[in-house]
Structure formats: C-alpha cells, structure tokens
C-alpha positions in Angstrom: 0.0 0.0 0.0 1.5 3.2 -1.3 1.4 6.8 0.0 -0.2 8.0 -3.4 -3.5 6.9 -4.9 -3.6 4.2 -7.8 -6.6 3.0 -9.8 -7.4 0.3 -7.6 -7.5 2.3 -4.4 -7.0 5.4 -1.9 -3.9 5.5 -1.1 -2.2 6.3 2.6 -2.5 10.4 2.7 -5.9 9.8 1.0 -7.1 7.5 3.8 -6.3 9.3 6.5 -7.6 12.9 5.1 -10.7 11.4 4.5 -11.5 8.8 7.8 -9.6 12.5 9.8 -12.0 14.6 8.0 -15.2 12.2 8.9 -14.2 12.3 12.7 -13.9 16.0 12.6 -17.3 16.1 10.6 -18.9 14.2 13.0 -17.4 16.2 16.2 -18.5 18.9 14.7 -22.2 17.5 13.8 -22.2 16.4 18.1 -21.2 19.5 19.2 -24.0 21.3 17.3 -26.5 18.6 18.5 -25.3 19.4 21.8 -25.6 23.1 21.5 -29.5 22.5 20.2 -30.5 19.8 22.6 -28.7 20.8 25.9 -27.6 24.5 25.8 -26.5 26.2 28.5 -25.4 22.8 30.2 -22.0 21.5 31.0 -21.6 19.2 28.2 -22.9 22.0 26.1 -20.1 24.5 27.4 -17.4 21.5 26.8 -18.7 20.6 24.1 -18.9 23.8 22.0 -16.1 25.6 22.8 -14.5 23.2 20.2 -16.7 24.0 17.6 -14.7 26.6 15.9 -11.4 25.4 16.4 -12.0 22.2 15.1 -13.9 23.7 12.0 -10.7 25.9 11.3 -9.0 22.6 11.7 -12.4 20.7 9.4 -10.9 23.8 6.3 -7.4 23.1 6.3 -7.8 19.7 6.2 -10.6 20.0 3.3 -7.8 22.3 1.5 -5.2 19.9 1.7 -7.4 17.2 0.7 -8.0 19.2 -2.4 -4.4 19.9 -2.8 -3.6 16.2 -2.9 -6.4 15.3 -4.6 -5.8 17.1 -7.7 -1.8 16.1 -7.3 -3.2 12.5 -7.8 -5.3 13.8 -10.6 -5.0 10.6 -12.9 -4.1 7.7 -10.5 -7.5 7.6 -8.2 -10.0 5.2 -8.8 -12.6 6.0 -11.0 -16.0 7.3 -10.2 -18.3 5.0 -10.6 -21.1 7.3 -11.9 -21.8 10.6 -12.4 -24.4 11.2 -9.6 -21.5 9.7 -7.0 -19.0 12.3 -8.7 -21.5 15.1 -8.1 -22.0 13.9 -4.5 -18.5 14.1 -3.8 -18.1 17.3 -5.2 -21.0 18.6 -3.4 -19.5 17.7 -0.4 -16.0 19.1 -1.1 -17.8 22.5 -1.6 -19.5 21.9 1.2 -16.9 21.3 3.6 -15.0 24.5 2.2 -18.2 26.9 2.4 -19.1 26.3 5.6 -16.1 27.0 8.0 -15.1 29.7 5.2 -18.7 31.3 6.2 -18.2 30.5 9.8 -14.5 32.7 9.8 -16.3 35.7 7.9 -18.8 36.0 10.9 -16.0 35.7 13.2 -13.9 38.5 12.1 -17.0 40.6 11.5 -18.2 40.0 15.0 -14.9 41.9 16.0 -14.5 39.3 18.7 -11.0 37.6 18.9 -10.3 34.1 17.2 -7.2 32.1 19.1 -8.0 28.6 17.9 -5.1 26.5 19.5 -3.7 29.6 21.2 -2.7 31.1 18.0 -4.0 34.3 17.0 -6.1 34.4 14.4 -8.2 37.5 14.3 -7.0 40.4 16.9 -10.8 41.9 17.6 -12.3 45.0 16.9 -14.7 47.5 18.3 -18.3 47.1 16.4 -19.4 45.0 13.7 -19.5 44.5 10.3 -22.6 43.5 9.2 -22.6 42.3 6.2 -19.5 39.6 6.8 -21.9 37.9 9.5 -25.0 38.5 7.7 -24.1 35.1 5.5 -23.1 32.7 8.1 -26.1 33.7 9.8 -28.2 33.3 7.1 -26.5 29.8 5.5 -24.0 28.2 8.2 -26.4 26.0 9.9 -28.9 24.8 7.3 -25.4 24.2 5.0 -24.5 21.7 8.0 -27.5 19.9 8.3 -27.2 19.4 4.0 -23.7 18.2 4.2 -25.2 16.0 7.3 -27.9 14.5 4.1 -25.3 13.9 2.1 -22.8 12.0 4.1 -25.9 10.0 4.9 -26.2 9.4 1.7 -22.4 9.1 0.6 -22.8 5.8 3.7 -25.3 4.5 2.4 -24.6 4.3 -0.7 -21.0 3.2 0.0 -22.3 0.1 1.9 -25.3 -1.0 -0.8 -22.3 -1.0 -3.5 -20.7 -3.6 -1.5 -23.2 -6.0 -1.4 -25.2 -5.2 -4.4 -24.2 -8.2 -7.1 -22.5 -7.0 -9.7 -21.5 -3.5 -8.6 -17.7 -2.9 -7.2 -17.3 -3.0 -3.4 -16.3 0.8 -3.0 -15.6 0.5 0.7 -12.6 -1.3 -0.2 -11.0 1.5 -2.1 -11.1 3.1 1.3 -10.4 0.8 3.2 -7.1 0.1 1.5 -7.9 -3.1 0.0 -8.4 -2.5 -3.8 
C-alpha cells in the first residue's frame, strides 16, 4: 500500500484525510447537537467551545485534501457514476463553504479568534454587518445538508458492497483495492 492513490485504491494520505476529515465532521455534527439539545449545560459549554477550532481545523484539512487530490489527478479510482461524482463534489464544496462562512462572521463579530492559542483574528470594536449576515443566514442549514449527504455518501457506499455485480467501494477506502 503506497502513500499515493492508484486506480485500484485510496492510497495512505488519501485514507487518512478522509477517515480524519469524517471524525472531525462528525465532532462537529455532536457539538451542534449538543448546542440544540442541551444548551446552556455543561456538556454543552465542553462541548462547544471546540466548535470553531476544530472547523478551522475541518478547512485546512478540506484544502489539503483538495491539494492532494488534484496532485493524484489521474491515478484515483474511478467514479463509478456521475451522480456519486456530483456527490462528492458537493460535499467538497461543502466542507470549504461552511467553516469559510463561519470565519467571515467571526472577524465581523470583532470578537478575537485564538484557535489552539494562535492568534487568528485580533478583535475590533463594532461590527461589520454584512460579513456575518451570510453565516447567519446559511451556516447551519449548509450543516444539516452536508449532514444529508454523508448519509447518503454511507449508504450508498455500503449498498455497492453488497449489491451483485457493482464494485465494493468500501474497499477502495479501506485500503484493499
């Protein structure tokens, strides 16, 4: 098994971009769960103060999953229809758009952003409007869609495994092409 992709399968880098990426996803899909169902309680305040470091974290990793996708341009496996290529780009966009949103509203909140102790965005007095009014608008209900489509993106992994006659694509991931 090779650091780079081939046709048969994902390779190492790809792998772990894309099982890192789904843990973040779905840290990032419990922390908003518990920010609707128990907010204001201690698993709440745990919980959330997370939420945007690990979304600055979600970006970078999305961009450097883009990055080495298209330097494997050629060698990955093959779509297997145009509807799964679709999908996946959806959920590339997806994955950029939201955080990108999310770290508009920040630095036009004028609050300070230190994910990881790092510095980010210094603070401001006041507001500008219009770089929040997006993410207020989108941010969420963009979640809950990507939250659709990895649904779907699962469940239609697992029903091409065991559907006769169509390729097991779990096995591309899974590192055993």
């Amino acid at each position: 098994m090779g650091i780079r992709d081939c046709k048969e399968c994902y390779g190492a880098v790809s792998r772990w971009l894309h099982w890192g990426m789904a843990l973040l996803i779905a840290w990032q899909f419990a922390t908003a769960s518990a920010r609707v169902l128990a907010k204001d309680s201690a698993l709440d305040q745990f919980m959330w103060a997370t939420h945007k470091p690990m979304g600055l974290l979600l970006l970078i990793l999305a961009l450097l999953r883009v990055a080495w996708l298209l330097s494997n341009a050629g060698r990955r496996p093959p779509s297997i229809s145009t509807p799964a290529r679709l999908g996946h780009l959806a959920m590339y966009a997806l994955v950029i758009a939201i955080p990108t949103l999310a770290l508009l509203r920040q630095y036009g909140s004028g609050r300070a952003f230190s994910p990881f102790g790092l510095s980010l965005m210094p603070g401001f007095e006041g507001k500008i409007e219009w770089l929040m009014a997006p993410a207020n608008l989108f941010h969420g209900w963009l979640g809950w869609l990507l939250l659709a489509l990895i649904v779907g993106h699962i469940v239609m992994a697992l029903l091409h495994g065991r559907r006769p006659g169509d390729e097991d694509v779990m096995r591309r991931m899974w590192g055993k092409g």
